[in-house]
N, CA, C and O atoms as a Tinker XYZ file with bonds, in Angstrom:
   364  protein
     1  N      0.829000   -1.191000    0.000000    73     2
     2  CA     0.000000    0.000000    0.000000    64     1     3
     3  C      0.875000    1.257000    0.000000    63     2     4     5
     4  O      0.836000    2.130000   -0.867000    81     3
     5  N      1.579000    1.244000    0.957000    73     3     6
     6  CA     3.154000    2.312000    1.008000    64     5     7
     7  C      3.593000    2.319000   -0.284000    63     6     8     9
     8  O      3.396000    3.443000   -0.743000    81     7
     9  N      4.183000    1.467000   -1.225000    73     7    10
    10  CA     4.683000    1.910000   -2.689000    64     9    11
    11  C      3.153000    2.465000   -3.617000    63    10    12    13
    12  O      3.316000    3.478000   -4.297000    81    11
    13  N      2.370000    2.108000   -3.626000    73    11    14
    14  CA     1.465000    3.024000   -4.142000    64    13    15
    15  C      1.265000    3.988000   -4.051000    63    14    16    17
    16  O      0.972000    4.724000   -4.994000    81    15
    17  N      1.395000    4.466000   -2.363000    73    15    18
    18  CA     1.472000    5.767000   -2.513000    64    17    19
    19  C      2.393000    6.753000   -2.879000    63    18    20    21
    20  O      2.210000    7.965000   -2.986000    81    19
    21  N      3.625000    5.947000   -3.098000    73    19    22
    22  CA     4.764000    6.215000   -3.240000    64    21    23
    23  C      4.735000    7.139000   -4.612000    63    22    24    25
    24  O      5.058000    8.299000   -4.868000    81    23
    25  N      4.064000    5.795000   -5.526000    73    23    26
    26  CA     4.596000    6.023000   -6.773000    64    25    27
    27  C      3.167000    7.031000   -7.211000    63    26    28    29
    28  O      3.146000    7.454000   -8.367000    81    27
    29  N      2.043000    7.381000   -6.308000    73    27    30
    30  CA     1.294000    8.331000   -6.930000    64    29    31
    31  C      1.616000    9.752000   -6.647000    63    30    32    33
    32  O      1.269000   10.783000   -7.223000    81    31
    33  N      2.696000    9.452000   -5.163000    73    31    34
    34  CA     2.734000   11.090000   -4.858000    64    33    35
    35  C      4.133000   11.273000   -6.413000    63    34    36    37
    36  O      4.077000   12.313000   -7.069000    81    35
    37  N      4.918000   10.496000   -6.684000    73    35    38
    38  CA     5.741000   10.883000   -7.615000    64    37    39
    39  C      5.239000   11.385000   -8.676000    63    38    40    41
    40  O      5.818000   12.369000   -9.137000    81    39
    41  N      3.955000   10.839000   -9.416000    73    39    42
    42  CA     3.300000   10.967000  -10.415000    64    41    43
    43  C      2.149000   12.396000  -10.542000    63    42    44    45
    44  O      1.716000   12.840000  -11.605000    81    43
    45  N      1.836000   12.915000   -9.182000    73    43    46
    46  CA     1.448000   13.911000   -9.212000    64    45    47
    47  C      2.547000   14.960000   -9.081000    63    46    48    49
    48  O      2.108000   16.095000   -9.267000    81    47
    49  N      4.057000   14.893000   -8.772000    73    47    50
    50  CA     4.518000   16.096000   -8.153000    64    49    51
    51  C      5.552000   15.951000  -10.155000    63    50    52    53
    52  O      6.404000   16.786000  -10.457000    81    51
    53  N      5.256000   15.065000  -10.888000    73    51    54
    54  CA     5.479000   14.756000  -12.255000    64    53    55
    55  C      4.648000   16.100000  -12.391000    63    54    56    57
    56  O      5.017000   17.251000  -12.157000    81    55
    57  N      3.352000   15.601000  -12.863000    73    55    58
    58  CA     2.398000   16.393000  -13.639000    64    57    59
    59  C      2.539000   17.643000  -12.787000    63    58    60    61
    60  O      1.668000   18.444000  -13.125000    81    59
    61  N      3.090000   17.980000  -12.085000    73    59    62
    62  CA     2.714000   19.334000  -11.089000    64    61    63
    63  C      3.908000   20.106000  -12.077000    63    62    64    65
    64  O      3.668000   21.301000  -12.247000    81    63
    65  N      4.759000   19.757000  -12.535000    73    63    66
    66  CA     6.003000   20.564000  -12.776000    64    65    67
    67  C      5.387000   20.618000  -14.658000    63    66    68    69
    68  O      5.585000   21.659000  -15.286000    81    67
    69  N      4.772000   19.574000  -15.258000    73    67    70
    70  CA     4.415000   19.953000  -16.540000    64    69    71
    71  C      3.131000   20.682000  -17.110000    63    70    72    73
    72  O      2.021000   20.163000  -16.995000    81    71
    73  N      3.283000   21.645000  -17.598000    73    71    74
    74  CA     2.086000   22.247000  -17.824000    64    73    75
    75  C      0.825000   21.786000  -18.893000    63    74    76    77
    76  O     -0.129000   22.517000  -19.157000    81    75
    77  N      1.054000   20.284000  -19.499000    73    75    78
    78  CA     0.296000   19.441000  -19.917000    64    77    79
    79  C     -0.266000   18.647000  -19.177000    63    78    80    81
    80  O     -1.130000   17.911000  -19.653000    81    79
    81  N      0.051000   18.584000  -17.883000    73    79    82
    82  CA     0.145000   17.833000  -16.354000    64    81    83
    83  C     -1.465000   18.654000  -16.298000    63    82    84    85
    84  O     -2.615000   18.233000  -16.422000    81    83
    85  N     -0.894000   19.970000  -16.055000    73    83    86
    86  CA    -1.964000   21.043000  -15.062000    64    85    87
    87  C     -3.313000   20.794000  -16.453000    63    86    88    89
    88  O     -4.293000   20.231000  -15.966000    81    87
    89  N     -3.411000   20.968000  -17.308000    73    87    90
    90  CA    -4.529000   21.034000  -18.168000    64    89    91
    91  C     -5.379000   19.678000  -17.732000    63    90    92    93
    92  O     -6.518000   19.828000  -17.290000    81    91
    93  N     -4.853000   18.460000  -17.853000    73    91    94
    94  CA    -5.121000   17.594000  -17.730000    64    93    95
    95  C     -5.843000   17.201000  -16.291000    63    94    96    97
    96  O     -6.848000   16.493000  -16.230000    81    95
    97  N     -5.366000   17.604000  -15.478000    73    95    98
    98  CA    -6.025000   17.869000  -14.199000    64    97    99
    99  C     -6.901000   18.302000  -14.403000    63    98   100   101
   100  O     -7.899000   17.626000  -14.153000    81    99
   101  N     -7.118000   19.843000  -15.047000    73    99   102
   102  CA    -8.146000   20.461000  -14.881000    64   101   103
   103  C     -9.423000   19.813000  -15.703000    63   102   104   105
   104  O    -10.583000   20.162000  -15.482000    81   103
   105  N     -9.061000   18.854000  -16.652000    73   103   106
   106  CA   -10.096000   18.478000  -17.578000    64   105   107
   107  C    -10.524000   17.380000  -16.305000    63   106   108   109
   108  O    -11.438000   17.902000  -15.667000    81   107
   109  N    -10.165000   16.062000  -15.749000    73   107   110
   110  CA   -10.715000   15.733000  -15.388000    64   109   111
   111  C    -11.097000   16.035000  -13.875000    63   110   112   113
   112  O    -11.728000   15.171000  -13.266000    81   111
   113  N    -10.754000   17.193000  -13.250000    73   111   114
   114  CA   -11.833000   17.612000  -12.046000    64   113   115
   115  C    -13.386000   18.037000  -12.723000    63   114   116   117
   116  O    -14.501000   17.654000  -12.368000    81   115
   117  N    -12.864000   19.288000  -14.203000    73   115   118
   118  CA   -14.201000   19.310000  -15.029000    64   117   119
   119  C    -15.000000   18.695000  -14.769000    63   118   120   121
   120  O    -16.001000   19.031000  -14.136000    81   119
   121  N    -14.631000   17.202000  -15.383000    73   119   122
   122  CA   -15.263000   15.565000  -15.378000    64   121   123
   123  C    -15.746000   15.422000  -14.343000    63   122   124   125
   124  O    -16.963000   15.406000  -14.157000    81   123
   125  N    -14.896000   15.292000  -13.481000    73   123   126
   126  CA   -15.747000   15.093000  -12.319000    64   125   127
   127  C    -16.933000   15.596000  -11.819000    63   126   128   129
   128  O    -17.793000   15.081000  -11.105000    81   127
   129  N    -16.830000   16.686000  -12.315000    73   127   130
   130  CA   -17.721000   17.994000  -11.946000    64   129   131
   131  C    -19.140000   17.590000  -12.346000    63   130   132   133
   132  O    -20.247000   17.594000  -11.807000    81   131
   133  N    -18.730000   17.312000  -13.284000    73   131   134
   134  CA   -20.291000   16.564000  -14.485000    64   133   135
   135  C    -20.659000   15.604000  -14.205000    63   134   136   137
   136  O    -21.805000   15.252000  -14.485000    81   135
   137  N    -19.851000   14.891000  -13.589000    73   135   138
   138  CA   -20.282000   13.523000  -13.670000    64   137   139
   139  C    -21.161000   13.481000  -11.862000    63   138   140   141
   140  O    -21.857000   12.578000  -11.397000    81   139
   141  N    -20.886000   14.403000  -11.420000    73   139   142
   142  CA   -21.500000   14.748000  -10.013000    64   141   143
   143  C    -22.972000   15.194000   -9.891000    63   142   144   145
   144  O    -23.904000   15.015000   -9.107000    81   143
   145  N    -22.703000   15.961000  -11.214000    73   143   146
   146  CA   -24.169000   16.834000  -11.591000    64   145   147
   147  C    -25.319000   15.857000  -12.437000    63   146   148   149
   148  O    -26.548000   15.906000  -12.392000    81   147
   149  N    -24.333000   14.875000  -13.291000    73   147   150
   150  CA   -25.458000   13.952000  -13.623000    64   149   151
   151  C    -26.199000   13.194000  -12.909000    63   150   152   153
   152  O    -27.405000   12.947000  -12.907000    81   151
   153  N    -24.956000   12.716000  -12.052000    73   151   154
   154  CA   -25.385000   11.930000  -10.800000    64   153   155
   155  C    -26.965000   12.515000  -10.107000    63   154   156   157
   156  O    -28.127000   12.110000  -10.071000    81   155
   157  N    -26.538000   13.165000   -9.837000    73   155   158
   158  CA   -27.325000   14.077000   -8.395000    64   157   159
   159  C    -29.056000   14.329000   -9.732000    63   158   160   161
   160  O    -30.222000   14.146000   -9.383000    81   159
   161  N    -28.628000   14.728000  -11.033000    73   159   162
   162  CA   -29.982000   15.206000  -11.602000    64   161   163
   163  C    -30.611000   14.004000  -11.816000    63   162   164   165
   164  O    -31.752000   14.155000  -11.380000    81   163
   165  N    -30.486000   12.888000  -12.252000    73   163   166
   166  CA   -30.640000   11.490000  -12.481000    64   165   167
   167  C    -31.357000   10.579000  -11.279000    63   166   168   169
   168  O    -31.947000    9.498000  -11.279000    81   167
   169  N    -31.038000   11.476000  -10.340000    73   167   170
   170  CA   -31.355000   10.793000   -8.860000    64   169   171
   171  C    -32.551000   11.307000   -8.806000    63   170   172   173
   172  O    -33.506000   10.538000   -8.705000    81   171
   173  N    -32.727000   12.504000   -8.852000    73   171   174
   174  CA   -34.002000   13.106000   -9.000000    64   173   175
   175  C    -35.235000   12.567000   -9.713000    63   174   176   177
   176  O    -36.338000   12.147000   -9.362000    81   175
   177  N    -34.770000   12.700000  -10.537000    73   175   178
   178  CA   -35.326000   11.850000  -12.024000    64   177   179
   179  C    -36.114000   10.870000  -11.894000    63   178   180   181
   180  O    -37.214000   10.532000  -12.332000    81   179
   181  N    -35.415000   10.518000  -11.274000    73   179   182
   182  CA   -35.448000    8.803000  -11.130000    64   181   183
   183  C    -36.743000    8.439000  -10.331000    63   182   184   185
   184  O    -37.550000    7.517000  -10.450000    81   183
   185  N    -36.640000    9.570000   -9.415000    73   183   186
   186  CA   -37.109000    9.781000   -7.784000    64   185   187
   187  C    -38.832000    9.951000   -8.575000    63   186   188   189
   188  O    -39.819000    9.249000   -8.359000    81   187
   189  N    -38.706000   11.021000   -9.425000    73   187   190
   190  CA   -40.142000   11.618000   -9.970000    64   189   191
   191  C    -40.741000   10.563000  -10.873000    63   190   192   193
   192  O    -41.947000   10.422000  -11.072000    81   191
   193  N    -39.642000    9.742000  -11.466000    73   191   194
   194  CA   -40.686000    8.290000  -12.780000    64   193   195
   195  C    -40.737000    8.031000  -11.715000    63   194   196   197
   196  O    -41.619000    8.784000  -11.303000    81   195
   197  N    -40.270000    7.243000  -10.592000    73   195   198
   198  CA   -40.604000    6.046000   -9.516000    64   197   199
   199  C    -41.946000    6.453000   -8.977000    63   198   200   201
   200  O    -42.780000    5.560000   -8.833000    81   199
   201  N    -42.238000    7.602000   -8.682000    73   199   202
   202  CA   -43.734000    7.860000   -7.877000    64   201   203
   203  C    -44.882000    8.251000   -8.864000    63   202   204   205
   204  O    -46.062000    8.305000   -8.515000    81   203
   205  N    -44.459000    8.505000  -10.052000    73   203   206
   206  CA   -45.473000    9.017000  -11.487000    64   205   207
   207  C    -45.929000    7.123000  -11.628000    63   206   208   209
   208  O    -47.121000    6.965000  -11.365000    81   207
   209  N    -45.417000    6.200000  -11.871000    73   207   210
   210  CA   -45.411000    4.972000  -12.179000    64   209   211
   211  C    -45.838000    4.449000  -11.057000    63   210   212   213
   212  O    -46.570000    3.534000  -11.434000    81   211
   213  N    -45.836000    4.466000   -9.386000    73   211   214
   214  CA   -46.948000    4.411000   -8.603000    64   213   215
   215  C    -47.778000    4.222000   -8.369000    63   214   216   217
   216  O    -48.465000    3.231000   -8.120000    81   215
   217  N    -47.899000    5.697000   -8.434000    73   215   218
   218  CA   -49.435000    6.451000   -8.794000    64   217   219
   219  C    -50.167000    5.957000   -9.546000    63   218   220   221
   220  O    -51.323000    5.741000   -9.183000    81   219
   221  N    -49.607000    5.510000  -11.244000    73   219   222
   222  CA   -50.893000    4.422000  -12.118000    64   221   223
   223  C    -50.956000    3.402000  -11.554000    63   222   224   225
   224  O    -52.077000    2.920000  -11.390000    81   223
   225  N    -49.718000    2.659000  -11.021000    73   223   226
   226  CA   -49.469000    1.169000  -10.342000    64   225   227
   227  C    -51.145000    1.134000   -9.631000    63   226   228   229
   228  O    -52.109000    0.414000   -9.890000    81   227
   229  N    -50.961000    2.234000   -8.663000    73   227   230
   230  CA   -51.913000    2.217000   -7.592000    64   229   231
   231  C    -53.683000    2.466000   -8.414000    63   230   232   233
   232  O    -54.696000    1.795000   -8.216000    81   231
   233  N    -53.501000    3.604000   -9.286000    73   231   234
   234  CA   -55.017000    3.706000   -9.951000    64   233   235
   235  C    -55.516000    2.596000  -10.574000    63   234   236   237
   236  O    -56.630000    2.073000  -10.543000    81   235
   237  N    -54.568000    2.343000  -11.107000    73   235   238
   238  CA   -54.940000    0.894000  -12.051000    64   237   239
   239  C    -55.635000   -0.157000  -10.640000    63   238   240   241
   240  O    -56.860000   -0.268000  -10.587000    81   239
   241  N    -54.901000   -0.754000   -9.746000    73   239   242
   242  CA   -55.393000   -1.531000   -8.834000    64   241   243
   243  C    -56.466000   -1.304000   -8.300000    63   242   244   245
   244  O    -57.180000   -2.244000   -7.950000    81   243
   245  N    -56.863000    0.091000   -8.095000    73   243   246
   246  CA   -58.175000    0.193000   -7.713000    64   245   247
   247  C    -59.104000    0.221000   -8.463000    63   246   248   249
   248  O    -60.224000   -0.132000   -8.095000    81   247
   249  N    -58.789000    0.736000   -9.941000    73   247   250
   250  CA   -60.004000    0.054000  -10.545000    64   249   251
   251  C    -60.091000   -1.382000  -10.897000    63   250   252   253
   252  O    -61.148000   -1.586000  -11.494000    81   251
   253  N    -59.666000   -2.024000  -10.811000    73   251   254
   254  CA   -59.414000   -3.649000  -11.135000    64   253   255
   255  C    -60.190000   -4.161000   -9.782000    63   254   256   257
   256  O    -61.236000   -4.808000   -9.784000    81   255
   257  N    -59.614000   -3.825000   -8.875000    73   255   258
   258  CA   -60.035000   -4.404000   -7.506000    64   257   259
   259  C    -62.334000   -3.971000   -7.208000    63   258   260   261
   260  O    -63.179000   -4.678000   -6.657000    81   259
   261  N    -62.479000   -2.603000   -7.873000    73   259   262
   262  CA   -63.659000   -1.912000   -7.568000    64   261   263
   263  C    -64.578000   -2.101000   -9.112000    63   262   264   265
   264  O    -64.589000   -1.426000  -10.141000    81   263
   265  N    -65.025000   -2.867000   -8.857000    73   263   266
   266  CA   -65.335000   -3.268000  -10.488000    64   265   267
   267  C    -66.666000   -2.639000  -10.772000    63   266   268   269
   268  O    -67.451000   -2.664000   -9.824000    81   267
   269  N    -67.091000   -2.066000  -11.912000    73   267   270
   270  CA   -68.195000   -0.700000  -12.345000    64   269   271
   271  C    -69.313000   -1.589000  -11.525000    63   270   272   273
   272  O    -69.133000   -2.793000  -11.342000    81   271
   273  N    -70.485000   -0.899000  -11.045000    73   271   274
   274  CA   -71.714000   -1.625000  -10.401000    64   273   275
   275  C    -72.499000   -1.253000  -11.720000    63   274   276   277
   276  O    -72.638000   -0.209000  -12.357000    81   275
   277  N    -72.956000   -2.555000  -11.861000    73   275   278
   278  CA   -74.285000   -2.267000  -12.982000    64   277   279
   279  C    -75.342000   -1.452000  -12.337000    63   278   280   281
   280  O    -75.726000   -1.395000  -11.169000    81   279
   281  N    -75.765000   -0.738000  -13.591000    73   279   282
   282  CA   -76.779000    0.081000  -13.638000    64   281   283
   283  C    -78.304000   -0.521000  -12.520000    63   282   284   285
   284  O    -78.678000   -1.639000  -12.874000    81   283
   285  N    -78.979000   -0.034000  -11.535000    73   283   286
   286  CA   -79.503000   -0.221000  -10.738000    64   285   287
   287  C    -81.036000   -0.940000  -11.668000    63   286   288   289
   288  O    -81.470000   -0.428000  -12.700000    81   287
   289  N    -81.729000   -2.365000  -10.904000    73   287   290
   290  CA   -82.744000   -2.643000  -12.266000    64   289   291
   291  C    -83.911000   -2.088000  -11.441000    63   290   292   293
   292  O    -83.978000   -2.169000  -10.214000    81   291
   293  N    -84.988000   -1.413000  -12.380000    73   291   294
   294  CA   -86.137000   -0.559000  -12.192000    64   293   295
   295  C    -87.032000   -1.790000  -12.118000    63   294   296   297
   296  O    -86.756000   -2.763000  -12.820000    81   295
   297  N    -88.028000   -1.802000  -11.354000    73   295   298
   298  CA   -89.453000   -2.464000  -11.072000    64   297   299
   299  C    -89.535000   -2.308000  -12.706000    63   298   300   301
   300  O    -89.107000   -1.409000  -13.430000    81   299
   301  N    -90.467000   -3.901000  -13.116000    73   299   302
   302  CA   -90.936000   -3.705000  -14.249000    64   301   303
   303  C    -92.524000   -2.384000  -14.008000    63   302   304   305
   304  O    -93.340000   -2.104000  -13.130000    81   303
   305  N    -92.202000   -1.978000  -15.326000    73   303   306
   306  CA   -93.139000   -1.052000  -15.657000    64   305   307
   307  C    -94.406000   -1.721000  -16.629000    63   306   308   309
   308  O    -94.246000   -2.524000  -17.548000    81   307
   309  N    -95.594000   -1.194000  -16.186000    73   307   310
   310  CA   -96.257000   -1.843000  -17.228000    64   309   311
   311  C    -96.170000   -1.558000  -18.840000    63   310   312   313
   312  O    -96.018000   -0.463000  -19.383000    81   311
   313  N    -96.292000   -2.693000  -19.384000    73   311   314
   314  CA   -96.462000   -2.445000  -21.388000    64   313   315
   315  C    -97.572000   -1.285000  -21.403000    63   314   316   317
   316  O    -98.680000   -1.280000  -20.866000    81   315
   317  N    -96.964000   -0.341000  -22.152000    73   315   318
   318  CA   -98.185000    1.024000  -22.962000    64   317   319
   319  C    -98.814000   -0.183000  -24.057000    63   318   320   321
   320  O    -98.315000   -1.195000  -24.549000    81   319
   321  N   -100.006000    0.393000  -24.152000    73   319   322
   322  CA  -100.921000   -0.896000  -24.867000    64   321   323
   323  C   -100.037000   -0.091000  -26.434000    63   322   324   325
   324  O    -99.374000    0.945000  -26.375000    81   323
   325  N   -100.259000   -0.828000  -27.569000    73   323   326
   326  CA   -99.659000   -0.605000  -28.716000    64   325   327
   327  C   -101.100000    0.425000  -29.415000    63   326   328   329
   328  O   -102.306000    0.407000  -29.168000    81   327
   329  N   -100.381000    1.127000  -30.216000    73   327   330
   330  CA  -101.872000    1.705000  -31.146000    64   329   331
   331  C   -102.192000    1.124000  -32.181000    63   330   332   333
   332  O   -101.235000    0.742000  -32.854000    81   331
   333  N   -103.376000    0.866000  -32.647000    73   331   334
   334  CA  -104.220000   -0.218000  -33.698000    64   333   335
   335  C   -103.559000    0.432000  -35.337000    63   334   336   337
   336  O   -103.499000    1.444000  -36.035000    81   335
   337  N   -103.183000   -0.935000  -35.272000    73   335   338
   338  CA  -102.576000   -0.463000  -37.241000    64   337   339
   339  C   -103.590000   -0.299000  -37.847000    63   338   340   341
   340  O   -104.637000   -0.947000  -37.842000    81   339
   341  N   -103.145000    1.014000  -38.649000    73   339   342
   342  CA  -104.280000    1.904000  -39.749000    64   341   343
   343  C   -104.334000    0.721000  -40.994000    63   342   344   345
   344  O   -103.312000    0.358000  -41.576000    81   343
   345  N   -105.704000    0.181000  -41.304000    73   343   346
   346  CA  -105.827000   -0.253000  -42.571000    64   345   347
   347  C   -105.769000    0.741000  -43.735000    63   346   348   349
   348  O   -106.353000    1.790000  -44.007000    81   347
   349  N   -104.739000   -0.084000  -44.364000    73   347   350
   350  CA  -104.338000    0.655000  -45.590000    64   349   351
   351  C   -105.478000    0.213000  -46.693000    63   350   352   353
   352  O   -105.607000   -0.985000  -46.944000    81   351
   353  N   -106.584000    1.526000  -47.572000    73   351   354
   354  CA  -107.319000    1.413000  -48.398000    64   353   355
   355  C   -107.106000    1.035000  -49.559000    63   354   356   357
   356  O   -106.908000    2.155000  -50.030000    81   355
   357  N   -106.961000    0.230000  -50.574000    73   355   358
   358  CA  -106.914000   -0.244000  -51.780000    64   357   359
   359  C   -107.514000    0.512000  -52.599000    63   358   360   361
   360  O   -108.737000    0.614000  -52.496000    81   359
   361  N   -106.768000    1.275000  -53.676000    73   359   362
   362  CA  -107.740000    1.838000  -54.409000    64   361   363
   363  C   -107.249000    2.253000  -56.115000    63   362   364
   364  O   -108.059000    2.774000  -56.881000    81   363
């Protein structure tokens, strides 16, 4: 573990003295930077489908579970008598 660190403090106090060193640093703290911000927005994200997808999870179950009540049935009503078919005159 001691030579690792050995050979990283060498490798940074390398790049510390080259000024292709320092760019390079700076690109990947950049990176880092982004990759922090994706992180963190993604989490969010994630956070808002997980409870949107829920929410139908859950609507859906209740209508499945509460099933439509048929229409309530009315006392029969009495038949209206029919009206007498008009004889048609021949003529």
């Amino acid at each position: 573990m001691n030579a690792i660190l050995c050979k990283l403090s060498l490798l940074v106090k390398k790049v510390k003295r080259e000024e292709e060193g320092q760019n390079m640093i700076s690109y990947v703290l950049l990176a880092a930077l982004v990759a922090c911000g994706a992180t963190a927005g993604m989490s969010s994200t994630a956070s808002g489908i997980s409870s949107a997808y829920s929410g139908i999870a859950n609507n859906l179950a209740t209508a499945v579970q509460s099933p439509a009540t048929p229409p309530a049935k009315n006392p029969k009503t009495p038949k209206t008598p029919k009206a007498p078919k008009s004889k048609k005159s021949k003529g």
